[in-house]
C-alpha positions in Angstrom: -39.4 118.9 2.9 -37.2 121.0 4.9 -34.9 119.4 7.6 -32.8 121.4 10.5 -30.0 120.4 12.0 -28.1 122.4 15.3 -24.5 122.7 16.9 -24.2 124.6 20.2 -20.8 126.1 20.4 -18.4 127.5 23.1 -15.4 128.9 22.4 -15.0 126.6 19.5 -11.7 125.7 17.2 -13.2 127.7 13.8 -11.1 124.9 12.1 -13.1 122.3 13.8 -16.8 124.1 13.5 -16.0 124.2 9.6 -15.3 120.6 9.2 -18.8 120.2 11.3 -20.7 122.3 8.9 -19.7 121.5 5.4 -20.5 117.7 6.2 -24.0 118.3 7.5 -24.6 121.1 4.8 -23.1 118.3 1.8 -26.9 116.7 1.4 -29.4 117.3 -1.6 -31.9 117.9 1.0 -33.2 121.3 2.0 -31.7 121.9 5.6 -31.6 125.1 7.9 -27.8 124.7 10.3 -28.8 126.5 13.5 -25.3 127.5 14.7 -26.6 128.2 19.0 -23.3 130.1 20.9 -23.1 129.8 24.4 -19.6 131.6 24.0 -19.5 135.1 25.6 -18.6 136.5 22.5 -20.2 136.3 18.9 -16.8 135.9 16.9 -18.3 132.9 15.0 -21.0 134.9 14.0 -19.0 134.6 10.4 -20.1 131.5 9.7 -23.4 132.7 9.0 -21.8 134.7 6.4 -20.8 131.3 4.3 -23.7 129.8 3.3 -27.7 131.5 3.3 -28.8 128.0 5.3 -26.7 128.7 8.3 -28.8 130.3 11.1 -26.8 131.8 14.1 -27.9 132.1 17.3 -25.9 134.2 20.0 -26.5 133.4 23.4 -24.2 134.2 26.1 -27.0 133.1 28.9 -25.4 129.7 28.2 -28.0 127.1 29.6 -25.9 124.4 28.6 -26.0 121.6 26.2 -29.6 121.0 26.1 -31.0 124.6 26.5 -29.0 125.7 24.1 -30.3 122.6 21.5 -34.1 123.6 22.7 -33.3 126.3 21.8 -32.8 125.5 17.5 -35.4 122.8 18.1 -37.8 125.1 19.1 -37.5 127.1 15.7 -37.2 124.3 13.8 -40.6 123.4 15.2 -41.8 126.7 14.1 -40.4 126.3 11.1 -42.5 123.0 10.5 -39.7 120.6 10.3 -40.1 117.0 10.9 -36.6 116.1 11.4 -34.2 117.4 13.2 -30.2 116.0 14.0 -28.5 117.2 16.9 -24.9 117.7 16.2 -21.8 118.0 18.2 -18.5 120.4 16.9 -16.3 118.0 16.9 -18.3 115.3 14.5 -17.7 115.0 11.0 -18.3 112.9 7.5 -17.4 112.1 4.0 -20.4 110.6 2.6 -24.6 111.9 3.1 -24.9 110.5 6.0 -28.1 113.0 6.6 -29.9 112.0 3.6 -29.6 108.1 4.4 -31.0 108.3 7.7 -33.5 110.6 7.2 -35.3 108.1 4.4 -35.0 105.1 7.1 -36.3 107.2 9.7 -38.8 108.3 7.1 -39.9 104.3 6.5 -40.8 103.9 9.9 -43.3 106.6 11.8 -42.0 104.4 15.2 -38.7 105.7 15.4 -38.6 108.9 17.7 -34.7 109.2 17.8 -31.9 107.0 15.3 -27.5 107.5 16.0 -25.1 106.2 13.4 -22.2 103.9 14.2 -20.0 106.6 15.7 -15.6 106.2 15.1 -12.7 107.2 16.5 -10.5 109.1 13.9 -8.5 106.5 13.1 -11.6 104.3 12.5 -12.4 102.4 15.8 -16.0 101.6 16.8 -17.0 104.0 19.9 -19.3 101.9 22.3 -21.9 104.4 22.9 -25.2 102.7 22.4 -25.9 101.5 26.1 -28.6 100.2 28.0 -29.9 102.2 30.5 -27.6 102.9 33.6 -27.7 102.1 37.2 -25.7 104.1 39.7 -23.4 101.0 40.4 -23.2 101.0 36.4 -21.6 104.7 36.6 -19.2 103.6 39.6 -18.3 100.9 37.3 -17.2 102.0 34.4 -15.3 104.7 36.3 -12.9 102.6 38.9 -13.1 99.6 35.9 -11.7 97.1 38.6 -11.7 94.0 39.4 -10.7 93.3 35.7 -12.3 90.2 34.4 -15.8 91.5 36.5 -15.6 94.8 34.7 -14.4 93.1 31.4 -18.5 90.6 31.6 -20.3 94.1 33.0 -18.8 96.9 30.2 -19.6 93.7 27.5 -23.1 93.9 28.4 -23.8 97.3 29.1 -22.4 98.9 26.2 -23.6 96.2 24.0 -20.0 95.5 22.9 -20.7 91.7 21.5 -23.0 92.9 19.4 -22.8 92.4 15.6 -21.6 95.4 14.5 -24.0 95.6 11.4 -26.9 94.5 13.3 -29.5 97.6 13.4 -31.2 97.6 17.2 -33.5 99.4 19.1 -31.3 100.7 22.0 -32.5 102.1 25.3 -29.4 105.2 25.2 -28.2 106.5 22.3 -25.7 109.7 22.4 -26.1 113.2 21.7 -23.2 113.6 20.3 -25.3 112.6 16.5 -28.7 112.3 17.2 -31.6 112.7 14.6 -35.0 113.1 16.1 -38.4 112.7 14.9 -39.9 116.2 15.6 -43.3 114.5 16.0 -42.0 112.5 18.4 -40.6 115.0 20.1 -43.9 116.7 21.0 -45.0 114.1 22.5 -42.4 113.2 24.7 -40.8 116.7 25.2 -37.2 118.0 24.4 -33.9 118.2 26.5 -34.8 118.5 30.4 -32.4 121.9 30.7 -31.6 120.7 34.7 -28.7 119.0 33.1 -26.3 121.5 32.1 -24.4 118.8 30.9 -24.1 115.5 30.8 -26.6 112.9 31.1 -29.4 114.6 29.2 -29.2 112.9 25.9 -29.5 109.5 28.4 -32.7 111.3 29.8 -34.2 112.2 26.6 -33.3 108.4 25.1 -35.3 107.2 28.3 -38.4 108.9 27.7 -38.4 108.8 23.9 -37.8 104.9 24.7 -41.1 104.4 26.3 -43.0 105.4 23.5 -40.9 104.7 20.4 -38.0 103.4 18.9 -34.5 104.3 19.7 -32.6 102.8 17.0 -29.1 102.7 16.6 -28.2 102.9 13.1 -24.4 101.3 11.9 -25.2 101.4 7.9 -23.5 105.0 8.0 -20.9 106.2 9.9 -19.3 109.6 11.6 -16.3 110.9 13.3 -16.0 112.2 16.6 -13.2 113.2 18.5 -14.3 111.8 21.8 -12.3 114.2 24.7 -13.7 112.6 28.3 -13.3 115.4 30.1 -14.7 114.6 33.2 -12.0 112.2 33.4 -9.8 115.3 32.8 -10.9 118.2 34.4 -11.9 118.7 38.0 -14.6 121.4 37.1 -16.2 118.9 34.1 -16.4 116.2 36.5 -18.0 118.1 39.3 -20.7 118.6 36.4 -20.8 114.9 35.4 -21.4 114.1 39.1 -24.4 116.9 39.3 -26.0 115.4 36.5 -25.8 112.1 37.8 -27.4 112.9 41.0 -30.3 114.5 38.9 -30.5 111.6 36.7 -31.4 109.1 39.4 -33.2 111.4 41.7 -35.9 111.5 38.8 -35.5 108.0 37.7 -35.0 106.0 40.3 -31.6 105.1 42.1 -31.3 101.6 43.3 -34.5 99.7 42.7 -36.0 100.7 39.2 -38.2 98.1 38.3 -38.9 99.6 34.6 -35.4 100.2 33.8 -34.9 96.3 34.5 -37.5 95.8 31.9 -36.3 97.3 29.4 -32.8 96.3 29.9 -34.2 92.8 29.7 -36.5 93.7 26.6 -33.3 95.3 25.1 -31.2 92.3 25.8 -33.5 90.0 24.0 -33.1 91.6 20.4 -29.7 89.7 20.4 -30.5 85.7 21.2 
């Protein structure tokens, strides 16, 4: 069985990409690394050099996040994978982590899309399992006042009482490490490329949520230097707010009866 694995790039830290590669590439499993860069040049092009299972992909067009992953997905299709983990530059591992979650995902023909626990670098829990968001949930977790109110809402939504071993099926999961059933992806479609970026792994948990599992996964864990910045950048946030207006124009703003329902049906897992 062959499994593929991608990393869109732009402008990337080489010291960072490396880190990025040799954890996904340190799995008995035969893998393809599809290395997509949006960067206008093609110096890390000499990564493909290192190892024969690297595939590198230039592509100054840069469609963003998502168009740029369709892009590997799309060969890895061809190429008659059935899994396929979506992998972000600035995540990394000691253990096989790929090899674990393939043979869960494996187990279980319902899961279209699995994430690990996901940690800060100096080993804190990131809260990115979520269920799915409202546009008051957005305005929420960016003006994060009155305290105590936000304190009850960012608890619930982010699933934050959870057990942290307990596995789950979650509505969102992140793109940031994201394996995907490749089957299940056929069905359901790949990354909508009107998000440049931001909000489109949220849109792709959605719609792979109605159909199958979305299963967040805490037996293995990864690193990920989490940056926010849309919190930090003018031009980022400008984006964030883009994507967000295309999010609920196709989902629904205010009154979404389904994305009630599965809150609720999500929210029931823990009682």
């Amino acid at each position: 069985m062959i499994i593929t694995a991608s990393i869109v790039l732009y402008n990337t830290v080489s010291a960072e990409l490396l880190k990025a590669i040799d954890s996904v590439l340190k799995t008995d499993i035969a893998i393809k690394l599809y290395l997509i860069d949006n960067s206008l040049s093609d110096d890390l092009k000499v990564f493909q050099e290192k190892d024969s299972r690297i595939i590198y992909i230039h592509n100054p067009s840069n469609p963003g996040f998502g168009g740029a992953h369709n892009i590997a997905i799309n060969e890895a299709i061809q190429l008659d994978s059935k899994f396929h983990f979506i992998v972000n530059p600035d995540i990394y591992f000691e253990e096989d982590v790929v090899s674990v979650m393939i043979e869960y995902m494996e187990k279980d023909i319902s899961i279209g899309m699995m994430m690990p626990q996901i940690l800060n670098e100096d080993g804190s829990i990131q809260n990115l399992p979520k269920l799915l968001p409202s546009p008051f949930s957005i305005l929420k977790r960016k003006i994060k006042k009155p305290a105590k109110a936000y304190q009850k809402f960012i608890n619930e939504y982010e699933l934050r009482e959870v057990s942290k071993d307990f596995i789950y099926n979650a509505p969102v999961l992140s793109g940031c490490f994201t394996l995907l059933n490749l089957d299940a992806v056929k069905k359901v479609g790949m990354y909508d490329d009107q998000f440049f970026m931001y909000f489109e792994d949220w849109d792709l948990s959605r719609r792979m949520h109605l159909k199958y599992k979305t299963i967040y996964f805490p037996r293995v864990s990864v690193y990920h230097g989490y940056d926010s910045g849309a919190n930090k950048s003018s031009k980022l946030f400008k984006i964030f707010v883009r994507s967000a207006i295309t999010y609920f124009n196709k989902w629904g703003w205010f009154f979404d009866s389904e994305r009630e329902k599965i809150n609720k049906e999500a929210l029931s897992q823990f009682k």
